[in-house]
C-alpha positions, -999 to 999 in steps of 0.1 A, spaced: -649 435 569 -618 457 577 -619 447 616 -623 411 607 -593 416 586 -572 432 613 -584 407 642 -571 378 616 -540 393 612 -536 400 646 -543 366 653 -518 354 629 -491 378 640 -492 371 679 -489 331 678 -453 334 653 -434 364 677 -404 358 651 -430 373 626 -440 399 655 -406 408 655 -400 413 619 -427 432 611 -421 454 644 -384 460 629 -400 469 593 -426 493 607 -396 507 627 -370 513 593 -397 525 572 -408 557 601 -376 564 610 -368 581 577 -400 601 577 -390 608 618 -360 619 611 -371 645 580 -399 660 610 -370 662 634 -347 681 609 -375 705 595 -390 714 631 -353 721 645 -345 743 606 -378 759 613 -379 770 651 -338 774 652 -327 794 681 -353 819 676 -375 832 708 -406 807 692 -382 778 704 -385 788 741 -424 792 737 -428 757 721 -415 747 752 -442 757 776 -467 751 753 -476 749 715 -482 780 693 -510 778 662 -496 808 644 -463 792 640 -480 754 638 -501 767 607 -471 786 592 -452 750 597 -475 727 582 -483 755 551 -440 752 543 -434 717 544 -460 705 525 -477 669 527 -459 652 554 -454 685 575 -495 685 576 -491 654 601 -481 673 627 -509 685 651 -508 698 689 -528 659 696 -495 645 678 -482 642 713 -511 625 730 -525 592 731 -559 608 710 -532 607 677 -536 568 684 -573 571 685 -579 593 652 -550 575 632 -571 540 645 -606 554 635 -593 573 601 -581 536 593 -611 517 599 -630 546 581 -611 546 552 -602 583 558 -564 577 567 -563 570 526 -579 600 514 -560 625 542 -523 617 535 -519 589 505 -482 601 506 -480 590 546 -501 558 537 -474 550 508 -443 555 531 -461 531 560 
C-alpha cells in the first residue's frame, strides 16, 4: 500500500515539473535549517582540536558516540554510512517499513 502510494505520487509529480520544482524547493528550505544546526555542532564539537585532523583521514567511533550522546535527537542522525550512497538505501527501506517513524519522529516532523 505504501509503494503504490509513492509510485502514484511519483507519477503525479513528474508529469507537472512546475510541481517538481516546488516541492524540490520545499524539501530544500525545510533541510537546510536542520543542515546548517549539524554543520554548526560538528565544527563547535571538533574545533581545532587534534580529532579534526583525524576526521580527516578517516572517521573515529569514540568521538562519533561521544557526538551523537551530546546533541541529542537530531545529532543521532549522523552515522559513518551518512556519507555513502547506503544512507539512501536505509532511509528508503526504514520508510517503506515504517521504521523511519519510530527511529527519529523529531527528523520525520522537520521533513
Amino acid at each position: 500500500m505504501i509503494a503504490r502510494a509513492l509510485a502514484d505520487g511519483s507519477r503525479l509529480v513528474t508529469r507537472s515539473w512546475s510541481l517538481l520544482v516546488s516541492l524540490w524547493f520545499v524539501l530544500l528550505l525545510s533541510a537546510l535549517p536542520a543542515g546548517l544546526w549539524m554543520r554548526a555542532s560538528i565544527e563547535d564539537d571538533i574545533g581545532k582540536s587534534r580529532i579534526h585532523s583525524e576526521l580527516r583521514q578517516r572517521m573515529d567511533m569514540e568521538w562519533l558516540a561521544g557526538f551523537q550522546e551530546r546533541k541529542g535527537e537530531l545529532g543521532a542522525t549522523l552515522r559513518p554510512e551518512s556519507a555513502s550512497r547506503l544512507d539512501f538505501l536505509g532511509n528508503f527501506e526504514s520508510l517503506l517499513t515504517g521504521r523511519l517513524f519510530e527511529a527519529a519522529p523529531g527528523l520525520v516532523a522537520a521533513g
